[in-house]
ROMARLO-139431 format. One record per residue: x, y, z of N, C-alpha, C, O in turn. Coordinates in steps of 0.02 Angstrom, whole numbers, plus 50000, padded with zeros to 5 digits. Example, Ala and Ser with C-alpha at 12.3 -4.5 7.8 and 13.67 -1.06 7.14 Angstrom:
<pts>
506604971650390506154977550390506604983550390507124983450423/506424988850354506844994750357506455000250394506705005750402/
</pts>
This chain:
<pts>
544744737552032545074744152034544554749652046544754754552077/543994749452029543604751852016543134754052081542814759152094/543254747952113543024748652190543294752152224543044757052251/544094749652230544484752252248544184760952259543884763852304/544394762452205544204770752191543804773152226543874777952263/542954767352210542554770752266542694770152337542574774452379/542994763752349542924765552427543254770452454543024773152504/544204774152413544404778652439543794783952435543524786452485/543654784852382543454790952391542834792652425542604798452424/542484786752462542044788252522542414789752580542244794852611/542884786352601543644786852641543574792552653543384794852707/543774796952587543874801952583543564809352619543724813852658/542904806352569542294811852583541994811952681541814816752715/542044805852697541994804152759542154807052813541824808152863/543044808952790543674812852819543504817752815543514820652869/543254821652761543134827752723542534829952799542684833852844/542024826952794541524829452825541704827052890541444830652933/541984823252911542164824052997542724830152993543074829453043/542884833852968543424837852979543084845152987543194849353031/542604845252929542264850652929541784851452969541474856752972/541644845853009541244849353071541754852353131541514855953175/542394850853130543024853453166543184858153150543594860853188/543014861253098543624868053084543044874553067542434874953064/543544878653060543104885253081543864892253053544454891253064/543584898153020543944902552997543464908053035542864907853049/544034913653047543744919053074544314925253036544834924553004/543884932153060544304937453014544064942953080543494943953100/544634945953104544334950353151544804957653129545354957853102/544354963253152545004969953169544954972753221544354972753236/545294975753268545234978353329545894983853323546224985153273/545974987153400546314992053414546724990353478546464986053514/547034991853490547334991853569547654999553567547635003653521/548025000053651548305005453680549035000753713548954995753748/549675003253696550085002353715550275001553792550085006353825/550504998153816550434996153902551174996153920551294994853979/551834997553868552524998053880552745003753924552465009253924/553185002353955553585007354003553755013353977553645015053918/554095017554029554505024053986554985021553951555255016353968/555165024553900555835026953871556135033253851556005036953803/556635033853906557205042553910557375044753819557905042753795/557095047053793557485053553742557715057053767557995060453723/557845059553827558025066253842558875065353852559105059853866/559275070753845560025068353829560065070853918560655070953933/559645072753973559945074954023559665071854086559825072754145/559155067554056558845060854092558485062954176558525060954234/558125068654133557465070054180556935069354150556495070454192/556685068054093556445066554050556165059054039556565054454032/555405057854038555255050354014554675050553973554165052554002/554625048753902554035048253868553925042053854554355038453828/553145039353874552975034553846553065032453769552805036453730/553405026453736553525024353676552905021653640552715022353582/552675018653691551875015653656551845012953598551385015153564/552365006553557552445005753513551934999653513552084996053466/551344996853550551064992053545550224994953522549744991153519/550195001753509549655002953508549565004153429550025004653388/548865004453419548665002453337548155000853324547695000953365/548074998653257547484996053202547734987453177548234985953145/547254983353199547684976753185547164972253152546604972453178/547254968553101546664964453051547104959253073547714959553080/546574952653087546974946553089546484941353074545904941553094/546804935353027546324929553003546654924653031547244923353020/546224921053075546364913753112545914910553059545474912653021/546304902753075546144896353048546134893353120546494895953162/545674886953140545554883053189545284876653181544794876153144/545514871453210545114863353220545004860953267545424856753282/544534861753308544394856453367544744852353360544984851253304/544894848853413544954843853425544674839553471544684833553456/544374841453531543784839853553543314842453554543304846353506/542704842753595542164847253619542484853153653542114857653634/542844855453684543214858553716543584864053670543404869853657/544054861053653544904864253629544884863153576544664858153548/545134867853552545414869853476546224872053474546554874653519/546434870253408547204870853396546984878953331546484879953297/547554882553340547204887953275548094892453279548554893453319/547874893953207548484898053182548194902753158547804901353112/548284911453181548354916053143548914921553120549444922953149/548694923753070549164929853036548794935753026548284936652992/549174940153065548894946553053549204950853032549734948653008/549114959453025549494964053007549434969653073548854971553084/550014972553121549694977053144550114984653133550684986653141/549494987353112549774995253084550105000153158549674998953201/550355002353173550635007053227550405014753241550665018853203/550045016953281549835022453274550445026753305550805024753351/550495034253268550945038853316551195038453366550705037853404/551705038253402551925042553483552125048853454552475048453403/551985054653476552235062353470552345062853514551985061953563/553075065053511553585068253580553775075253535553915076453477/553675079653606553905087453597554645086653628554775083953681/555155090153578555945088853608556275096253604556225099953555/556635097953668556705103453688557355103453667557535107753627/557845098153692558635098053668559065091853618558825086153622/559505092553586559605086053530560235088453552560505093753566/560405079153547561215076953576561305074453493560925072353450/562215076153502562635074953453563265072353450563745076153446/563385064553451564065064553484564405065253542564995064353554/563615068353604563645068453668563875077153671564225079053718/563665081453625563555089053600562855091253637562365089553605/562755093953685561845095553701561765101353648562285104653646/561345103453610561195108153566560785113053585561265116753590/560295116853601559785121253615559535117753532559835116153481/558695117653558558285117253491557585113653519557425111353574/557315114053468556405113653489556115107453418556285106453359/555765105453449555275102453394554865095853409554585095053463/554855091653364554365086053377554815079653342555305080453306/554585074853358554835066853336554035061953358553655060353404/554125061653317553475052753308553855047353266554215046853216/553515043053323553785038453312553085031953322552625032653361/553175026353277552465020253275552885013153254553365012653216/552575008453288552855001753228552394997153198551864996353228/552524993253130552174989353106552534980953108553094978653116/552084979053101552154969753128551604966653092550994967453098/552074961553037551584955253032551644949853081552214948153100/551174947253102551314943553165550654936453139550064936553122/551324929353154551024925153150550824921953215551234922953259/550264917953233550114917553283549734909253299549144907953288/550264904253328550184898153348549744898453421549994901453468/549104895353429548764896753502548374890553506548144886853462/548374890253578547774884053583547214889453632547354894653663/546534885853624545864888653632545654882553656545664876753636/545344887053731544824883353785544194886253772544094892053789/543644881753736542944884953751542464880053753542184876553711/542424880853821541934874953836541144875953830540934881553846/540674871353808539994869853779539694870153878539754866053923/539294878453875539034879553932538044877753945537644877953991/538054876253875537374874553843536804878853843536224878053862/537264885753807536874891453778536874890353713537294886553690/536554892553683536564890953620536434898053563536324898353503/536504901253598536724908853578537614911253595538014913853556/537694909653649538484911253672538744905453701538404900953726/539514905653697539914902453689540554907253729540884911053694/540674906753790541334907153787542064906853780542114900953797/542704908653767543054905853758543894910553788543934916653798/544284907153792544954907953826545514906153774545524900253755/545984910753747546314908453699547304912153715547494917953718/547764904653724548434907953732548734904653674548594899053652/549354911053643549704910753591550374911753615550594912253673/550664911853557551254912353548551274918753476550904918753427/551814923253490551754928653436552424928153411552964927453440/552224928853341552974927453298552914933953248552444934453208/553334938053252553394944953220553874945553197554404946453227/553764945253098554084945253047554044951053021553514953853035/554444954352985554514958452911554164966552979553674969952964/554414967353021554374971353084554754977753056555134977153008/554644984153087554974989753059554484995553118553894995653136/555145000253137555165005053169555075013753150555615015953129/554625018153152554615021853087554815025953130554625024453187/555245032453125555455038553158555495045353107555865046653061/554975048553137555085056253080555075060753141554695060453190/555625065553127555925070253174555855078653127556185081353083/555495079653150555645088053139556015093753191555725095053244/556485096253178556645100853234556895107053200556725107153141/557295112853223557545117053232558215119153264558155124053302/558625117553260559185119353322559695124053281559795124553220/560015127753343560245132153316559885138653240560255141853203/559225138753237558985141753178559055138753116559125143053072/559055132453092559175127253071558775121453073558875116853113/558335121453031557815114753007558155109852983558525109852935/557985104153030558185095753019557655092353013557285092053062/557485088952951556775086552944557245077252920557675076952876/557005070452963557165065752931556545060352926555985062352942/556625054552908556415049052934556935045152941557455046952913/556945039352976557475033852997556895025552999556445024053039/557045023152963556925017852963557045009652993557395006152957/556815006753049557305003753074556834995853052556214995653056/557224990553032556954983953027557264978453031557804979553059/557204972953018557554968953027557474966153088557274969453136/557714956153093557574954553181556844953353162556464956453125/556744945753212556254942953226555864943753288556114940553334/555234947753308554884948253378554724940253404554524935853365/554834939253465554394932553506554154933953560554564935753602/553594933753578553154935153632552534933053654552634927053644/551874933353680551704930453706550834932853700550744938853715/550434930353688549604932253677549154928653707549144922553700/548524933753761548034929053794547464933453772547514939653771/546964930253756546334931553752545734931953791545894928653841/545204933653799544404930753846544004933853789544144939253762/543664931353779543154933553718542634925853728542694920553759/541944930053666541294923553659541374923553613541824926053580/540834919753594540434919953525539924919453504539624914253517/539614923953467538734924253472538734922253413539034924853365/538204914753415537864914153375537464919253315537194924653328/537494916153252536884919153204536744913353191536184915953191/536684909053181536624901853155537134896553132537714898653130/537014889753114537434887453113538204885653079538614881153086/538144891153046538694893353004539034899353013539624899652996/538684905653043539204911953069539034912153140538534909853169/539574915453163539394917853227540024923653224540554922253196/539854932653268540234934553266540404934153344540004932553388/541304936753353541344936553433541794943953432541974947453384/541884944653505542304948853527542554948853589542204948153639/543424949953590543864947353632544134953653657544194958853626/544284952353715545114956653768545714952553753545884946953771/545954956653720546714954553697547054956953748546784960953786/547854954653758548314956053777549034954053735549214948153737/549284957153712549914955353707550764957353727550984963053722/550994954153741551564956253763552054952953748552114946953760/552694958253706553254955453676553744962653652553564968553652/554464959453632554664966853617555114964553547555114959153519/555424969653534555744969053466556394973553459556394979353479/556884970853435557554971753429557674973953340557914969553305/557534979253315558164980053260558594978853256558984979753302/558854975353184559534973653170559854980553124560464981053127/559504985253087559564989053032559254993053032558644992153037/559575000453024559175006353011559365009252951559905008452922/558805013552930559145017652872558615024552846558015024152833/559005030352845558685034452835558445034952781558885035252738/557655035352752557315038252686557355046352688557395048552630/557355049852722557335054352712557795061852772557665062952832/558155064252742558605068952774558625075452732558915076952679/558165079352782558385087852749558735092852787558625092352847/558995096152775559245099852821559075110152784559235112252728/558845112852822558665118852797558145120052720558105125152686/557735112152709557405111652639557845109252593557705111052536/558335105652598558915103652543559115097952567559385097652622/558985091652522559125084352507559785084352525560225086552487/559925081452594560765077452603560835070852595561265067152620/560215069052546560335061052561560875060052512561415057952533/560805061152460561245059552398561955060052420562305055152407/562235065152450562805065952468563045065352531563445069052561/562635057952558562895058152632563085050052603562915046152559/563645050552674563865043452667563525038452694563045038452733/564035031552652563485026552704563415027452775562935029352809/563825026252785564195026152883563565031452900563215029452946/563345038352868562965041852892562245042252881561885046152912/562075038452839561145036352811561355031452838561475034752888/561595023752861561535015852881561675014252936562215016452956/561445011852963561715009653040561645001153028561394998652978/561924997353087561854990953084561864990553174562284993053211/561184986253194561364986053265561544979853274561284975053246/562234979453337562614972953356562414973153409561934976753423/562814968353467562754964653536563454970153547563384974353593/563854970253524564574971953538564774977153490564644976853430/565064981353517565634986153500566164986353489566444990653455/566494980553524567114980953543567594979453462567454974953422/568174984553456568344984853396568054984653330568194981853277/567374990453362567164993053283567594998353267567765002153312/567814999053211568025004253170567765009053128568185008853083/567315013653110566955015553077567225016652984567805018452974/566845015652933567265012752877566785018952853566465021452899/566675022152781566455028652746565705023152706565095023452702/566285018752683565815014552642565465007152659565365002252623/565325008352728564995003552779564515006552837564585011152878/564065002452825563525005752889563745006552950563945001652982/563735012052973564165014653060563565007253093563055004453073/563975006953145563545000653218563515003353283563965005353320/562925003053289562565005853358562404999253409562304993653385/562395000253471562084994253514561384993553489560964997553468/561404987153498560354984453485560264986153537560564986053591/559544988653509558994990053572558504985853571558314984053515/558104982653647557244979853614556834987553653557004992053691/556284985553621555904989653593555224987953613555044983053581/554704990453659554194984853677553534986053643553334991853634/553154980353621552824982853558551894979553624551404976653601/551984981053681551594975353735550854981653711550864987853708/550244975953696549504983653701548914977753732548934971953711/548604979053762547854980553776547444980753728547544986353703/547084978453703546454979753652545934975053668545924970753712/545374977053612544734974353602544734973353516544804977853475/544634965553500544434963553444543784961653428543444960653478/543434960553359542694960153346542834958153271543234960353230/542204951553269542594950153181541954942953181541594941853230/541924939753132541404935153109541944927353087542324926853039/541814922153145541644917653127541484913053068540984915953046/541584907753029541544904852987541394897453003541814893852977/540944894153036541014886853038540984883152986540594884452940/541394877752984541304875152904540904866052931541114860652912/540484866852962540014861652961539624863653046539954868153071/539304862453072539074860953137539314858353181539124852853199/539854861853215540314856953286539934852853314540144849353360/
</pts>
C-alpha cells in the first residue's frame, strides 16, 4: 500500500512539474478608443454623435497552457471601466413632442468580460523577445449602460441617470503583442488589441430623476422609472404597476487599444 502511495505520488509530482513548465499567468491594464459608428440622438436626424461605448480603462488576468512549443490555450477575465461620451443637446423629444432646450448627456459602459482564446507564439530564437498572435472569443457578463442627462427645457431643470443592464455581450478579440524577457520566471509584454462586439439591454431603470432640484423618484410610477426592452411590441399595453417596454437596442461596445502587464511563468517552457 505503501508503495502504492509512493508511486502515485511521484505520478503526481511528475504531472505537477510537466505542467508547470506549460502554464503561465499574466495581469495586464491598458486603454483603448472606441472605433463604433454614429448614433442619431437628434429627434430631427441631422444630427450624428459618436457613442464610443468601447472606449476605457480595462485590467485583465489571463491564465494559459501550452500545449506545444507554439500554441497556447488561455482564459481571461477582465473588468472594463467606460470612459464618458459628452453630447451637447440642443432639442428633447417627448412622445414625439420636439421641445426647445439646451444641455448635456454622457453617456459610458462597463463590462466584465470573460475571455476563451487560443495563442500563436512561435520560438524565433531570441531569447529576449518572443512574439505572439492571440484570437478570442468575448463573453460580457453583469454589462450596464450608464446615462446622466442634464438639461433645461422650457426654463426647467431635468437632471437624471438611467441605468440600463441586463443581456449577455458575444463578440470577438485579436491581439499582436511580445514578450520581453526578465528571466526565467517574468517577462513583461505589450499588445494591440482589438475588440469588436455589441450589447443589447434587457432593463433599464432610473437612479436618479430631478426635476427643478426636487426628487420625482419616490412618486413616479413604475411604468415611468422601469423600462423592459423586448423584440416585439405588438400588443403591449402599458400597466402603472409594470415596467413600460421599449424596442431592444445593440449597442457597440468595438475599441482599439494598447495593453502592458507582467507575465508569470510557472516553470521554464
Amino acid at each position: 500500500m505503501k508503495k502504492q502511495i509512493l508511486l502515485l505520488t511521484a505520478f503526481f509530482l511528475i504531472g505537477t512539474a510537466f505542467a508547470q513548465e506549460k502554464l503561465y499567468l499574466s495581469l495586464g491594464v491598458g486603454g483603448g478608443f472606441g472605433t463604433a459608428a454614429s448614433y442619431d440622438f437628434s429627434t430631427n436626424g441631422d444630427k450624428a454623435h459618436p457613442v464610443a461605448l468601447g472606449k476605457g480603462f480595462d485590467v485583465m488576468l489571463r491564465g494559459g497552457y501550452f500545449v506545444n512549443d507554439f500554441m497556447a490555450v488561455e482564459l481571461g477575465v477582465g473588468y472594463r471601466k467606460g470612459f464618458n461620451t459628452k453630447i451637447n443637446l440642443d432639442v428633447f423629444s417627448n412622445n414625439g413632442l420636439t421641445l426647445d432646450g439646451n444641455g448635456t448627456l454622457k453617456i459610458s459602459g462597463n463590462m466584465l468580460e470573460i475571455v476563451p482564446a487560443l495563442v500563436i507564439s512561435p520560438n524565433l530564437g531570441s531569447k529576449t523577445i518572443r512574439p505572439y498572435t492571440r484570437l478570442g472569443v468575448i463573453i460580457g457578463v453583469m454589462n450596464s449602460i450608464n446615462t446622466k442627462d442634464d438639461e433645461t427645457i422650457l426654463g426647467h431643470t431635468i437632471n437624471f441617470n438611467l441605468k440600463c443592464s441586463g443581456g449577455v455581450a458575444v463578440g470577438g478579440s485579436a491581439a499582436l503583442g511580445a514578450d520581453f524577457n526578465l528571466g526565467k520566471m517574468f517577462s513583461l509584454y505589450a499588445e494591440i488589441i482589438y475588440d469588436a462586439l455589441s450589447y443589447a439591454p434587457t432593463k433599464g431603470k432610473f437612479t436618479k430623476f430631478e426635476a427643478d432640484g426636487v426628487d420625482m423618484l419616490p412618486d413616479m410610477k413604475t411604468c415611468d422609472k422601469e423600462v423592459k426592452f423586448v423584440k416585439d411590441l405588438t400588443g403591449y399595453t402599458p400597466q402603472d404597476g409594470e415596467p413600460s417596454q421599449e424596442l431592444k437596442n445593440s449597442y457597440p461596445f468595438n475599441s482599439l487599444g494598447l495593453n502592458i502587464g507582467v507575465k508569470i511563468k510557472l516553470g521554464n517552457k
